[in-house]
N, C-alpha and C positions, 0 to 999 in steps of 0.2 A: 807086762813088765812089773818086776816087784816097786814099792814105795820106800820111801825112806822108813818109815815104819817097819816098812817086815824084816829090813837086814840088821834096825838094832835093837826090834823086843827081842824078848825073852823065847827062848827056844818052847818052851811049855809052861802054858800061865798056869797049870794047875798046882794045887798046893800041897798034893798028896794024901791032905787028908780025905776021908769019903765022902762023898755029897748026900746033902739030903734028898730020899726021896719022897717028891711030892709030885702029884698027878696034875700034868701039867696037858692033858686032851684036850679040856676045856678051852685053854688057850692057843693048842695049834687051830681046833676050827673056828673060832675067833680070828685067829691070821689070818687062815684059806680065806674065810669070808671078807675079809679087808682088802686081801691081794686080788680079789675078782673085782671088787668096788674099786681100786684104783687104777685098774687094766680100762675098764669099762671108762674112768675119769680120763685116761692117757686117750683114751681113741676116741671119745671125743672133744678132748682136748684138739687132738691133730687134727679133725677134721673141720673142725673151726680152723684153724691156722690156713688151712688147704683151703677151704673157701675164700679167706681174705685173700689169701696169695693169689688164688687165681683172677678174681675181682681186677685188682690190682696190675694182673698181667696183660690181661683182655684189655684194658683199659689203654696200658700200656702200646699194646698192638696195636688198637685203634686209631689208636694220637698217630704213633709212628707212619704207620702203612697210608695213612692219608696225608701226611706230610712228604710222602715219597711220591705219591700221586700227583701230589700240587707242585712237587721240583721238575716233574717232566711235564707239566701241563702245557710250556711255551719254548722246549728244551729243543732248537733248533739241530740238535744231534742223532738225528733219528738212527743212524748205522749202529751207534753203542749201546741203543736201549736193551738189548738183550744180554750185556754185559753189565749192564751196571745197575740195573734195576732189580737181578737177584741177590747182589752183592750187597743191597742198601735195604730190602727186605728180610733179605736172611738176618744183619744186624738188627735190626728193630724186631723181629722173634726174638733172639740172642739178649736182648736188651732187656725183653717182657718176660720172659725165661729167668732169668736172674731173680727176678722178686720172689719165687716162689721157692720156699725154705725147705718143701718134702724132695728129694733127689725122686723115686719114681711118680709122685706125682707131677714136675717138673717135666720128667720124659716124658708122659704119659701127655701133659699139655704142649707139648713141643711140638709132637708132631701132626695133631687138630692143627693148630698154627701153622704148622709149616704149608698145608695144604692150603690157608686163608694166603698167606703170602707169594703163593703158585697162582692163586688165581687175579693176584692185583700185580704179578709180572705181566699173565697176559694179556691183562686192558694195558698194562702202560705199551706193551709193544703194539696192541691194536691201534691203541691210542697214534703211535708214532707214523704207521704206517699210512694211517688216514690225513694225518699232518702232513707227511712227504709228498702224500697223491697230491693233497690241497694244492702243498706251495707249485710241485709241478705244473699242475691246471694251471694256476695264477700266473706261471711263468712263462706259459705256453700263450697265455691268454694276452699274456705284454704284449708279446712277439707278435701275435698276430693283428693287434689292436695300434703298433708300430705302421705295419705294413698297410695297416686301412688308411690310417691316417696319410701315409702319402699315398694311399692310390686315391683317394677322395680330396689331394689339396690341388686346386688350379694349377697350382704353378710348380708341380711337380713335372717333368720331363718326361715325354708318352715313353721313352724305354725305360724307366726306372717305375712308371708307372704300371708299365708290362708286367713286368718282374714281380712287383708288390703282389699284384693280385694273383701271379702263378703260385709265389712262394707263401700266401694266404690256405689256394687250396691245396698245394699238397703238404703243407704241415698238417692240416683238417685229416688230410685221407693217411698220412704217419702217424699222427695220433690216435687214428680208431683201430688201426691195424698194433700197434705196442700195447693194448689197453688201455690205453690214459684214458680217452675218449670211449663211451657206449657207443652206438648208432643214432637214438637220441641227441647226445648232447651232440653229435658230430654234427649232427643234420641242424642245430640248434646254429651252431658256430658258421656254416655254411651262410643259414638267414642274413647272421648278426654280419659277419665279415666281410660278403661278395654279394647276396642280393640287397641287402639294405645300404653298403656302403654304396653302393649306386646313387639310390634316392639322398643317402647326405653329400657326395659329389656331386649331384647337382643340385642341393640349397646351396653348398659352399659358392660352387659356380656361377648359379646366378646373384648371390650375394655381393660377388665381387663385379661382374660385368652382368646382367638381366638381358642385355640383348643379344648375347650370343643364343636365344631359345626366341626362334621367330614364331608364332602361332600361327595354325591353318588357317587360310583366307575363308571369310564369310562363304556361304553358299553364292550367294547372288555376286560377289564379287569374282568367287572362282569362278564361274560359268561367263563373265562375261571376261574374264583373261584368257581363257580357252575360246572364246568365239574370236578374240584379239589375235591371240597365238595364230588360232587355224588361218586368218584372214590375211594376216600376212606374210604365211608360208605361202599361202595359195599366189602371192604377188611376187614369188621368186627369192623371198627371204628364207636364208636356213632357218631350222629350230633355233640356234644359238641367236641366232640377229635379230628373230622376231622376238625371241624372249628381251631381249637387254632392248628390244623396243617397248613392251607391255610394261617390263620394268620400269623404268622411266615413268611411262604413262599412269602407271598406280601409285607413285610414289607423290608424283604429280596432283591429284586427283582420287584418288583410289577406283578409276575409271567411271567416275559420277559426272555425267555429260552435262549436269547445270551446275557442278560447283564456280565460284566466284569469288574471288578474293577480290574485296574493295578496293583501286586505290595502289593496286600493285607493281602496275609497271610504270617504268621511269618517265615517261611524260606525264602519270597519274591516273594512266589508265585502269580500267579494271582488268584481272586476269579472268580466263572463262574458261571454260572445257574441260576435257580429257587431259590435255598437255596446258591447259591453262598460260592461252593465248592473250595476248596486249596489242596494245597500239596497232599497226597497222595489217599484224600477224591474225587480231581478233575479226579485222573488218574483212579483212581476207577472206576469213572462214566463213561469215555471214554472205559474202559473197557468189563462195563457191560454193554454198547452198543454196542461194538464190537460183543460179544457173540451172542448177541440178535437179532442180523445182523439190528439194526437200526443206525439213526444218532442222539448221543450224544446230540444236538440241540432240541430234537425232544418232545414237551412237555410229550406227553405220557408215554416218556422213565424218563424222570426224575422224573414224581411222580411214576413211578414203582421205580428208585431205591431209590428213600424218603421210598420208601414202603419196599424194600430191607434192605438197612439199619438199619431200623427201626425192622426189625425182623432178625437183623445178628449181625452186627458190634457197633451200638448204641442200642442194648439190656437195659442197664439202662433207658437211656432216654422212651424207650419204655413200661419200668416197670410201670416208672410215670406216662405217658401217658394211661397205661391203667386202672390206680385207678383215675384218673380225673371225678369229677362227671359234673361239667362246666365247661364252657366257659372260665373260668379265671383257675381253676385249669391245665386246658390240655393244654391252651396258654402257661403255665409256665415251665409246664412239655415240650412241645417242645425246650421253650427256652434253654435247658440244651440238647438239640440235636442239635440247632444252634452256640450254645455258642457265644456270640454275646459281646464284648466289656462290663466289667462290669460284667459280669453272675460269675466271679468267687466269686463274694461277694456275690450271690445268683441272683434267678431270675427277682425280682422286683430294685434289681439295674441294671439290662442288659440295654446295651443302646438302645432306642426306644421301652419300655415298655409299653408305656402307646400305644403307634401306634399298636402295635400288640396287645392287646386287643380291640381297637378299629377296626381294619381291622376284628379280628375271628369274631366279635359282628355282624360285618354285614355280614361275613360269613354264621354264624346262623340266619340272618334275624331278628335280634333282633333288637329294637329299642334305637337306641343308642344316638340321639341328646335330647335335653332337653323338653320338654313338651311345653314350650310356643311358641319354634322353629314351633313347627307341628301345633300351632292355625295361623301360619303366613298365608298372602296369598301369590302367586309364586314371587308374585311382590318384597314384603318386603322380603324373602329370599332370593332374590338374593340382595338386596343391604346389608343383615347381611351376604352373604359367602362374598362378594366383601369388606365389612368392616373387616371380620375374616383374606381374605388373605391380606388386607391394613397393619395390626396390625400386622401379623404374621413378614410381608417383614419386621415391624420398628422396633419389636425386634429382629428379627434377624440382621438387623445393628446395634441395639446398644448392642446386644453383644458382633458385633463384635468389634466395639469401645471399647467395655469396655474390651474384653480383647488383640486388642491395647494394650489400656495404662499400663495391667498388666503384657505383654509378651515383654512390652517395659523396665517397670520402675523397674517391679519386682525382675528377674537377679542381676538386679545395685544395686536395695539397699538392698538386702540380701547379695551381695558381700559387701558394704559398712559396714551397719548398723547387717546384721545378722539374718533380720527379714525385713516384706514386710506387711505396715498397710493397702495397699490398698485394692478392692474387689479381692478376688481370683477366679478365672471364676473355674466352677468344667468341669468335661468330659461333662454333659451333654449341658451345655454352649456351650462347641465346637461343638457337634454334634449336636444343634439349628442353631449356625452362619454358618457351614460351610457341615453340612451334614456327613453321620458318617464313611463316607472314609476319606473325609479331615479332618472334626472334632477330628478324630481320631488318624491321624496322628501328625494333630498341636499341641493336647494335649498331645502326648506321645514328642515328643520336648519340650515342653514348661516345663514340669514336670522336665523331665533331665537339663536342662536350670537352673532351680531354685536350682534342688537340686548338680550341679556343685559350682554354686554361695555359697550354703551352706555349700561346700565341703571346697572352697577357702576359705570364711570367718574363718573356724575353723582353718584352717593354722593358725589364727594368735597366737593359744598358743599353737600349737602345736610344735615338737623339729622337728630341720633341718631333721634328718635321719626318723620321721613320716612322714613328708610332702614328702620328695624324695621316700620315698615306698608309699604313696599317687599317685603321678607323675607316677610312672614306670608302677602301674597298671591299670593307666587310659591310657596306652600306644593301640591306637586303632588296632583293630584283626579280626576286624568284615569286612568280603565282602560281606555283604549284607545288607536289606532293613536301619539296622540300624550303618553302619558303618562313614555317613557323623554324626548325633548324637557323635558317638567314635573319631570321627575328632573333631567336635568343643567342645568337653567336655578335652580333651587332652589339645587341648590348649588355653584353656581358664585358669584349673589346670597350667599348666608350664607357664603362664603368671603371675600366680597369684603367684607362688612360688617364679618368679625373686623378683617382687617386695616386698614380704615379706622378704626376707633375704637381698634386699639392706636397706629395712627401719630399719630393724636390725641392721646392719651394720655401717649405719649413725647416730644412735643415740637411744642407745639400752633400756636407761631410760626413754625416749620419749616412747620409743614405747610399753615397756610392761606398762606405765600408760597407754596407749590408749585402750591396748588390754584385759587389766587385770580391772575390776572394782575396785577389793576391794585393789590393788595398788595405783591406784588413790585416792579412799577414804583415804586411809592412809596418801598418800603425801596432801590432804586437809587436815586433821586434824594436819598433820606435823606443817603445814605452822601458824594453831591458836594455837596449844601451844606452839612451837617454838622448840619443841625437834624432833630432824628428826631422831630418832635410829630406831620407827618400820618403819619410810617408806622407810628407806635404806634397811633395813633389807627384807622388801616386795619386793623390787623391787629386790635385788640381788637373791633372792629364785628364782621371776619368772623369772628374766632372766639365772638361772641356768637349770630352767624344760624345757626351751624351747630349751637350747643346748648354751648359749653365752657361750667362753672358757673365755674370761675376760671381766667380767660383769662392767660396771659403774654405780654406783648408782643414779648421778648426771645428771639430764635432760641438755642435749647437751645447749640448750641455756643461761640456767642458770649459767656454770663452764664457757663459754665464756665469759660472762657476770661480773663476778667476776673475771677475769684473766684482761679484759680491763680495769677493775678500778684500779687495782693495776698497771698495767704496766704504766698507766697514771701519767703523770710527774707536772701534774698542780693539780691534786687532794691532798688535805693534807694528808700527811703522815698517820694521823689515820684513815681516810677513806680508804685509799689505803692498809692498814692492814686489817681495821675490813671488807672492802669485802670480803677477802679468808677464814679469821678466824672463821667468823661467821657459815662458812657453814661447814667446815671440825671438827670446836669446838663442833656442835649441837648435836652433836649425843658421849656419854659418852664411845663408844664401840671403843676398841683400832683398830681393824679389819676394820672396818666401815670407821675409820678416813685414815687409811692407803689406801683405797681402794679413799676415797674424792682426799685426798692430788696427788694421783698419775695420776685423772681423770682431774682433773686442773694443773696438770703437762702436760700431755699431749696437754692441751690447751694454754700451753707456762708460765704456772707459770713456778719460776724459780726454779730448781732443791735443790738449796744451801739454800732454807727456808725451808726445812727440819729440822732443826736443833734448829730453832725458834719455830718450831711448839713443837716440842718437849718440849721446855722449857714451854709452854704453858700448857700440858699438864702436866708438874710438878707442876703448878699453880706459876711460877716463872715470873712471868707479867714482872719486870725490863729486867729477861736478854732476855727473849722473844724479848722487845723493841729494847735494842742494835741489836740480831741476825738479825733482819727485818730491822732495819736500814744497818746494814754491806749487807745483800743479795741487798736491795734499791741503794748502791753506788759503780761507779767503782774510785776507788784510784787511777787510773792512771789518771784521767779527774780532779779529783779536784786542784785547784790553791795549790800553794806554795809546800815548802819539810818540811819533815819532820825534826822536832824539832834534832840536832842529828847529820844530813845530813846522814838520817838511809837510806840504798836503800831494796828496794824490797826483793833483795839476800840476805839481812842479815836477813827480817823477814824469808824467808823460813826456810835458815840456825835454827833459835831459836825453829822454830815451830817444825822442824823434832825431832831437840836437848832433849827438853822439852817434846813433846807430844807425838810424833810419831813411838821415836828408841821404841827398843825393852824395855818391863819392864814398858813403861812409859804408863799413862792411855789412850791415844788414840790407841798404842798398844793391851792392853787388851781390850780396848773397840770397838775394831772393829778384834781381831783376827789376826792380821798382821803375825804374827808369823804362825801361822796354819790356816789362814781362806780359806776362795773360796772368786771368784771374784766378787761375791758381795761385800764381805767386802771390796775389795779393790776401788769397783769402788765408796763405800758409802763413805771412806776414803778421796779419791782425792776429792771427793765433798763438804769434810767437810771442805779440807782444803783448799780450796775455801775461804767459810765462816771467817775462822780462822784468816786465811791471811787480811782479810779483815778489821775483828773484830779488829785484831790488830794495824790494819794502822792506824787506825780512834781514837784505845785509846791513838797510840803515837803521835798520832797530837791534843789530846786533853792534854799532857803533861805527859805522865804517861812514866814509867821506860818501859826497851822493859821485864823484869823479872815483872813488874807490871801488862802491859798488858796480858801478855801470863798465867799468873793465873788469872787474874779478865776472858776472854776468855775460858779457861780452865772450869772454875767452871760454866759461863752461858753456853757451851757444854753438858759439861757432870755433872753438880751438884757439889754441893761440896761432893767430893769422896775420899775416901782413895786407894791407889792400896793395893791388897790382891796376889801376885805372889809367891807359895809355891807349893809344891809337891800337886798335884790333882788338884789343885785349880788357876785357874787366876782370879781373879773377881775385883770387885769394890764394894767398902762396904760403906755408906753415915757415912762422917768425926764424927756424932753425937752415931754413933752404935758401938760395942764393937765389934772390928776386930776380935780378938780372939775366945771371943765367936760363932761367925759366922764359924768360921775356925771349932771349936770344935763340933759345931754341924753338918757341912758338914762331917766331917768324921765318926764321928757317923751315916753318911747315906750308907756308901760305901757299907756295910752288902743289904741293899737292891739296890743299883746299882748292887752289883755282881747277886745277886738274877733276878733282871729284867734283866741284856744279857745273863744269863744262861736258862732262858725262852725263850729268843728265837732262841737261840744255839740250843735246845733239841733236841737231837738223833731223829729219827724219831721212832716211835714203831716198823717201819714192818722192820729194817734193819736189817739184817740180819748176826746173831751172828756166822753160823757156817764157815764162807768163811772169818772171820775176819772185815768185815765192818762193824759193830756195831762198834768195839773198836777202829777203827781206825777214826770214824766221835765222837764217846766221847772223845779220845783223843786231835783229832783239834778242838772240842768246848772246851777244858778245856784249851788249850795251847791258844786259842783266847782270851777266856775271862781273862786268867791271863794279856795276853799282853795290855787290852783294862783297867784293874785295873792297872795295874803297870803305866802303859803313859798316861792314860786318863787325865783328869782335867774338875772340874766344870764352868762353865761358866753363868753369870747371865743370866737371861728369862723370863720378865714377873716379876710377885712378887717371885719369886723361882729362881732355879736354874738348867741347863742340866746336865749332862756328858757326853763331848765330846769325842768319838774314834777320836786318831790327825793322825789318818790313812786315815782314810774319810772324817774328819772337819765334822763328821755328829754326829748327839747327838744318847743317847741311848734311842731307841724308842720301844712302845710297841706293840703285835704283828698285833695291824691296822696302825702299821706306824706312829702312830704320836709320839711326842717326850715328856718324859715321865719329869715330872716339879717333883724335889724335894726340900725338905724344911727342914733345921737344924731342929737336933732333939732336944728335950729337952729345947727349947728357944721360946719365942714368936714369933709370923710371924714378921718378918723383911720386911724392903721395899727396896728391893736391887735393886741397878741400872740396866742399860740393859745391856745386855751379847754380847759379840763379836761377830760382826755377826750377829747378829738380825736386824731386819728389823723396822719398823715404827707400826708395829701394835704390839712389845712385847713392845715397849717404852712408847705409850701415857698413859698407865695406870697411872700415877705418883699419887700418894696419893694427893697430894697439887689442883689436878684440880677441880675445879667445876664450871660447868653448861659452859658459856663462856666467859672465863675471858678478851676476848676483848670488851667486850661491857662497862665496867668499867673500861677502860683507860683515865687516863686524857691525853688530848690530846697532855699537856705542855711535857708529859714523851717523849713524843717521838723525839719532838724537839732536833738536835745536841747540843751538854752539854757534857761538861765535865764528865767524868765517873771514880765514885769514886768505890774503891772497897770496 
């Protein structure tokens, strides 16, 4: 293409005029020679260029083609390696190709390359194919290592276990036949899958159960179970009968004619023989060797008298035996001729069951180990007995361990608790740890052990005179095998009995919550609604069922508890009240309260708040305050005299004057006149209080006639006395005395009625000798005298009538004492009756629920006391 140059020079640069001529040769071979010198500089110029470039290329190639090599190294894609691994080398030549500046020298290295990049296709596809065989193999190898696993696990199902091992080898004989497998590795897989999984089927096997792999009897023992066998065919026994007879007899014995187990049979005899005979079974045998002029010792002798026996004295057993049609039936039927530990629940409970079945089996020559056992070689069976007896020894220690811990723990906390969550080892337990002499012993201890413990636990609701005829008949009597058992079951019982009646003893509320569930439950729900009537009530029941003569309702630490707040001189006054009150107030039942108040008596409440309590129960909260104030203070400690210069003597003096003599309402209200020494001792106690009551209102200014009525009425209520022929009582100042009077004698018709009931002649006395007339006589001359001097006395909401012969009321024919009620009037609320106790008094109409918990606290405060 022309330049820009050539379309705008000059058509012809010449200037027309002529040139000089000068010889210019000199200067073409000059050029020539310079145009060779820079031909020769160009070509090796290029071929430096060409070397770099190729350097550069190769290098290039290198890098690449090995980096192609490393992306298929784990390229789970094996199908596309022949697509895509020329695709990824041919770029990487194409890549290394570019560097290089000379176009044929380019080609010329292209195709050197191209053939490097043909042969890193072929490893990558070698590569793949050897990868896809691997994973195959690997996947074939699952499959078959699936199928081992459950042909080799126990507790796989024989038809599933069938199957595994079929579908084992014929994937083996489909793989050698596709190629996956040589012959070689086939025969490799064969070892590993179907003869070896044998040998791990039975470690598994024995791992889990060792006994199902019986071992061959000693030589000397086989030879003499074959002389046994033959000997007792020869006697008219099938094969089967005489086997489950030998059976028996080697399980027994292992046919050793002088074994002896010490001590064995139930009168303490020893066991001996073959069948390991006792008591009169042993002397037997000695016998019938006597006869027979042999020695007892002597094997022949003892299966003749197995053979004796069996057609004499064990006739039953023999019955069985002879309707046995196998091995397992005739085994059974001798067991009930051995009777062996357990047999009495039948014969598949007898201890070492399964051993005598196993011993007759190979008696009969029958094949008794498992099928894959017999594909073993001698080799591998000996290391499955040597793993069978490994397993055996480690359960047999960890039975014994385990029942250790239950021959340890178990006693205690069935003593304790009443029950035992641990494993309980059964008889056969024993007879695995310890063999079925010792087994048999440990467990008949261990059983009595537990059921001692279970004996003691029950003590705890049981009544003192249960538990001491408990004691007396575990009194031991036994001299023999089982008299150290009678030894420590005795005292284990009379250890348990001390300490059940001192825990009793100690704190009898305590204990029947511990003892008694649904007491407990009760005192829980006591404690959320706040009303404790059923849990008193619970608790006093069970500690009646169980024999307490004076039950307390109050958990022993609770009544101390409340006794030390109150006694407490820093605690305020109304905390020092509402400890006691809250708990003897909670419960609405007069009974319940009396039984409180006296159980925190004994915990050193003080005797003289009695009297507060009572007002409490009237629902008279003021004088409640004063009386717990007057029990709170001794008069003699407080500062100053009284307003007066009153002394001590002169309040006595007014109280006896006013309250006490005869006629006056402390009088009627405690019986003074006719009472018993309760009433007298509940008197001196009040007048404790009274004394005190009073000191306190005449140092608050009151007249000594003022205090001893304001005193008076916080006592005993505002009351009227009612002192008339029949009648002493106390009638509330608001109630029509009269009335009350009128209606009490309107009742005397049924007082006479009720002690004429229980006066009644007897029927059978005897009217001809004069003794009917003379016991109707003295019932009619009694009850006149019990009508004429009686008198009613208040009781509760009612009233008694008192014989003043006895000071006892008129009671009906269960003894108790019979409450009457004015006739013809509404129930009245009469005060308490002379004599009565704390439980006829709280009932008062005015109580409700606990009137200490709605004290202001100011009431209690010393203050002036207005009447």
């Amino acid at each position: 293409m022309p330049t820009a140059l050539d379309l705008s020079g000059p058509e012809n640069l010449r200037s027309g005029r002529p040139i000089a001529q000068i010889d210019t040769s000199g200067i073409g071979r000059g050029l020539a020679s310079l145009g060779a010198d820079l031909q020769q500089i160009g070509a090796e110029r290029q071929q430096q260029e060409n070397t770099v470039d190729i350097a550069r290329a190769e290098a290039e190639k290198t890098k690449g083609l090995l980096e192609v090599q490393d992306q298929f190294k784990n390229d789970p894609d094996y199908a596309t390696y022949n697509k895509r691994a020329p695709a990824l080398t041919g770029e990487v030549v194409k890549k290394a190709a570019n560097l290089i500046r000379d176009p044929q020298m380019r080609e010329r290295w292209s195709i050197g390359a191209g053939t490097d990049a043909f042969r890193v296709d072929n490893s990558i596809n070698d590569h793949g194919v050897t990868m896809q065989r691997e994973a195959e193999t690997v996947a074939f190898d699952n499959a078959l290592e699936t199928n081992r696993r459950l042909y080799v696990d126990p507790a796989t199902p024989p038809d599933v276990r069938a199957k595994a091992k079929a579908d084992i080898a014929g994937a083996i004989e489909q793989g050698q036949k596709s190629g996956l497998l040589d012959p070689s590795q086939a025969e490799a897989r064969r070892k590993q899958y179907i003869e070896d999984a044998e040998f791990s089927r039975g470690k598994l096997a024995v791992d889990q159960d060792p006994s199902i792999i019986v071992k061959p009897m000693p030589p000397r023992v086989a030879d003499r179970a074959n002389m046994a066998l033959d000997y007792f065919q020869k006697q008219g026994w099938t094969k089967e009968q005489a086997a489950g007879i030998v059976g028996n007899l080697m399980a027994e014995s292992t046919l050793n004619t002088g074994a002896l187990n010490a001590g064995d049979g139930a009168d303490g005899s020893n066991s001996i023989g073959i069948a390991q005979w006792n008591s009169d079974r042993a002397k037997n045998l000695k016998a019938f060797a006597e006869q027979n002029h042999t020695d007892w010792r002597d094997f022949g002798t003892q299966l003749a008298f197995v053979q004796h026996e069996l057609t004499h004295t064990e006739s039953g057993a023999a019955s069985l035996l002879k309707n046995a049609k196998d091995v397992k039936s005739a085994t059974e039927a001798m067991i009930m001729y051995e009777r062996p530990a357990g047999s009495d629940r039948g014969a598949q409970s007898a201890h070492g069951y399964k051993t005598r079945l196993e011993y007759a089996a190979q008696a009969a020559g029958q094949t008794i180990n498992p099928d894959w056992y017999q594909a073993l070689s001698p080799e591998q069976r000996a290391v499955i007995d040597n793993e069978a007896d490994t397993r055996n020894n480690q359960i047999a220690a960890e039975k014994r361990a385990n029942i250790d811990v239950a021959t340890t723990n178990g006693p205690a906390a069935v003593l304790n608790t009443g029950q035992y969550t641990g494993t309980m080892p059964n008889a056969d337990d024993f007879f695995q740890a310890y063999g079925p002499q010792e087994g048999a012993s440990r467990y008949d201890s261990f059983i009595s052990s537990m059921q001692t413990s279970k004996d003691a636990y029950d003590m705890r609701t049981m009544s003192a005179s249960d538990i001491q005829q408990m004691v007396n008949a575990a009194k031991p009597t036994s001299s023999g095998d089982d008299a150290a058992l009678q030894a420590k079951r005795y005292e284990t019982l009379a250890s348990a009995q001390e300490a059940t009646i001192k825990a009793r003893e100690a704190d009898p509320a305590t204990y029947v919550r511990t003892a008694f569930p649904a007491v407990n439950e009760q005192w829980n729900n006591a404690q959320a609604a706040g009303n404790y009537q059923s849990a008193v009530a619970a608790s006093v029941a069970a500690q009646q069922q169980i024999g307490i003569k004076n039950p307390q309702p109050l958990p022993k630490p609770i009544a101390q508890s409340a006794v030390s707040v109150f006694k407490d001189e820093a605690q305020p006054q109304a905390n020092r009240i509402g400890a006691v009150a809250s708990i003897v107030m909670a419960t609405p039942d007069p009974a319940q309260r009396q039984m409180l108040f006296n159980q925190m008596v004994a915990e050193g409440l003080p005797d003289i708040t009695e009297g507060a309590f009572e007002a409490l129960s009237r629902g008279d909260q003021g004088a409640a305050q004063r009386l717990f104030q007057a029990a709170m203070v001794d008069p003699s400690k407080l500062a100053g005299k009284i307003p007066g210069d009153v002394k001590p003597a002169d309040i006595d003096v007014a109280v006896q004057s006013s309250i006490m003599d005869q006629g006056q309402v402390g009088d009627i209200y405690y019986g003074l006149s006719n009472g018993t020494a309760d009433n007298y001792t509940r008197a001196v106690r009040d007048s404790k209080l009274i004394n005190n009551a009073v000191n306190l209102r005449l140092r608050n200014g009151e007249t000594m006639d003022q205090a001893i009525a304001g005193v008076s009425k916080d006592i005993y209520g505002d009351v009227q006395v009612v002192n008339d022929s029949n009648m002493q009582i106390l009638v509330p100042k608001n109630e029509d005395a009269a009335a009350v009077q009128t209606g009490l004698v309107a009742t005397l018709p049924d007082v006479r009625a009720a002690v004429e009931s229980v006066l009644t002649v007897p029927a059978d006395a005897k009217a001809s000798d004069g003794t009917k007339a003379i016991l109707s006589a003295a019932a009619k001359q009694k009850t006149d005298d019990v009508m004429a001097n009686g008198y009613f006395r208040n009781s509760g909401d009612g009233y008694v009538f008192v014989d003043p012969k006895t000071s006892l009321a008129v009671a009906d024919l269960s003894g108790n004492p019979i409450i009457f009620k004015p006739k013809q009037l509404p129930a009245v609320n009469p005060m308490m009756p002379a004599g009565s106790r704390l439980d006829m008094r709280l009932n008062g109409s005015g109580a409700q629920g606990n009137p200490l918990m709605s004290i202001d606290p100011n009431a209690v405060n010393p203050a002036p006391v207005s009447q």
